[in-house]
C-alpha positions as a printed Julia matrix, in Angstrom:
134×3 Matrix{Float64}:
 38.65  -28.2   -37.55
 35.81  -26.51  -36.16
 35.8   -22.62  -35.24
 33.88  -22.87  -32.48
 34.95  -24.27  -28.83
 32.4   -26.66  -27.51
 32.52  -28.04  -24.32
 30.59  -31.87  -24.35
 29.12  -32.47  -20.85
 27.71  -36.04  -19.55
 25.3   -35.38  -16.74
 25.63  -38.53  -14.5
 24.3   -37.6   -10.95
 24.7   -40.71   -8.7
 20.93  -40.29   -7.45
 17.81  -41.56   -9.49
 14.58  -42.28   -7.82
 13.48  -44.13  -11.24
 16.05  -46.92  -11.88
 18.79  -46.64   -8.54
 22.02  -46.06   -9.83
 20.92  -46.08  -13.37
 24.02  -44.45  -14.89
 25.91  -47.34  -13.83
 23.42  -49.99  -15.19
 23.93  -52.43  -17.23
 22.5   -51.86  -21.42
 23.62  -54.74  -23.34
 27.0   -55.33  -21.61
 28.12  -51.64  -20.58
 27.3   -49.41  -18.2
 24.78  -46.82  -19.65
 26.82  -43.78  -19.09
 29.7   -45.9   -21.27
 27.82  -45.03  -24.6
 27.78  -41.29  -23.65
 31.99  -41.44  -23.06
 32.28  -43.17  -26.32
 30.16  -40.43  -27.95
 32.18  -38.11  -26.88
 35.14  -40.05  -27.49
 34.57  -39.71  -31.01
 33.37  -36.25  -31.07
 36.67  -35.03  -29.76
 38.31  -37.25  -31.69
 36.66  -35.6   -34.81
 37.61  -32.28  -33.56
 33.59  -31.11  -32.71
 34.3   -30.77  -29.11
 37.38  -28.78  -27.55
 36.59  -30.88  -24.34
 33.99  -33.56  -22.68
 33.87  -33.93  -19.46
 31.61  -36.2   -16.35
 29.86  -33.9   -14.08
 28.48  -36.5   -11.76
 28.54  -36.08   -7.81
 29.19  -39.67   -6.9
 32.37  -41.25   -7.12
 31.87  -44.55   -8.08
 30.54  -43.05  -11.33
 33.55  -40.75  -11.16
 35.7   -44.17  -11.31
 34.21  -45.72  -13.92
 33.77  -42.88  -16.06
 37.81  -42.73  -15.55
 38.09  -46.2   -16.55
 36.7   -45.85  -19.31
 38.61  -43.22  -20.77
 36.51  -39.7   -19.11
 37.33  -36.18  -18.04
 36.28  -36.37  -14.87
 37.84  -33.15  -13.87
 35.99  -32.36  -10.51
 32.91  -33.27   -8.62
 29.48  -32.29   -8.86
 28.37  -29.69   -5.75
 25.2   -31.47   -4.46
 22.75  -28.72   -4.46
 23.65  -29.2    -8.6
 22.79  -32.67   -8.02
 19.07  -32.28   -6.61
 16.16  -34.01   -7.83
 14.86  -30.71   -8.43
 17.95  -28.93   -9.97
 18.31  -27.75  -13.13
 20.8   -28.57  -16.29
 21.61  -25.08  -16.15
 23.27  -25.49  -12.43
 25.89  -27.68  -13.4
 26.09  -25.99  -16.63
 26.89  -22.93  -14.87
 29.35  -24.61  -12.68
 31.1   -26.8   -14.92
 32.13  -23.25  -17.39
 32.99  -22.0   -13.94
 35.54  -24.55  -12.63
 37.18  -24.79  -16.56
 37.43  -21.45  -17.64
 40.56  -20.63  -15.59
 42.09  -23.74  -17.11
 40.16  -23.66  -20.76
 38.84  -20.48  -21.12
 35.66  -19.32  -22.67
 33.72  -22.1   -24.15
 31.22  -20.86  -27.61
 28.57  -23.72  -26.65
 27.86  -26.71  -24.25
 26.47  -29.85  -25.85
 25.11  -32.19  -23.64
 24.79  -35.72  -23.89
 22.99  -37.48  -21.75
 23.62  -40.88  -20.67
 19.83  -41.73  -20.85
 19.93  -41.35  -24.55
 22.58  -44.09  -25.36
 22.02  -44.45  -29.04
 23.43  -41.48  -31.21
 25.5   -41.16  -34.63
 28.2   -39.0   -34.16
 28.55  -38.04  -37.85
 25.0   -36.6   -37.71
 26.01  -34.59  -34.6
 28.99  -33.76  -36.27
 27.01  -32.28  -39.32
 24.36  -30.49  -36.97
 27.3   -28.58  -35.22
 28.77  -27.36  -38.51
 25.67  -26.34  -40.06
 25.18  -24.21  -36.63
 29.1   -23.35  -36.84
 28.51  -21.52  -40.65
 25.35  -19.87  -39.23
 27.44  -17.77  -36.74
C-alpha cells in the first residue's frame, strides 16, 4: 500500500482549437480520454492513487467519463479551462474542491488524455521509487 496520498487527475477541457472535441475522439474504437480512465482505473486499483478524478468543463465529456467508470466529482470553472490557462489552475482548484471531502493530497499525477499509451506497472514503480525517497 503506498504511504503517500496521490490524487490522479485527467485534464479533459471540452475546447481544442487543434482536433474539435478531441477528448471525445475516436483512437482505435474508444474515446481518447477512455485510455486515461482505464489508467487510472488500474492505478487505484493497485493502490498508487488515493483518488482519480475528470476535471473537464464540458458535460458531455463529464457523461462519458461517468460511463465509463470516472470521478467526475465537479465541473471545471472556465477561466481554468482557457486556451491560455495553466495545469496549475485546475490543479489548484481540483485540491481545493476535495480537500474538505479528502483532505490533504502528498502529490497530483496527471494523466493526460493526449498521451493514451502508458504501462501502469512502470508508473507504479516510478511512484514508489519517489515514495522511499521521501
Amino acid at each position: 500500500m503506498q504511504s503517500m496520498r496521490i490524487l490522479g487527475i485527467i485534464p479533459a477541457r471540452g475546447g481544442s482549437k487543434g482536433i474539435p472535441r478531441k477528448n471525445l475522439a475516436d483512437v482505435c474504437g474508444k474515446p481518447l480520454i477512455a485510455y486515461s480512465i482505464a489508467t487510472g482505473r488500474q492505478l487505484l486499483a493497485g493502490g498508487t492513487l488515493a483518488r482519480c478524478i475528470v476535471s473537464t468543463d464540458d458535460y458531455e465529456i463529464a457523461e462519458r467519463a461517468k460511463a465509463l467508470g470516472a470521478d467526475v466529482p465537479f465541473m471545471r470553472p472556465a477561466a481554468a479551462a482557457t486556451d491560455t490557462a495553466k495545469a496549475l489552475a485546475y490543479v489548484l482548484h481540483a485540491l481545493d474542491a476535495l480537500e474538505p471531502q479528502d483532505g490533504v493530497y502528498d502529490a497530483v499525477m496527471l494523466l493526460q488524455p493526449t498521451s493514451p499509451i502508458r504501462n501502469s506497472a512502470v508508473i507504479a514503480e516510478a511512484v514508489a521509487r519517489l515514495a522511499v525517497s521521501q
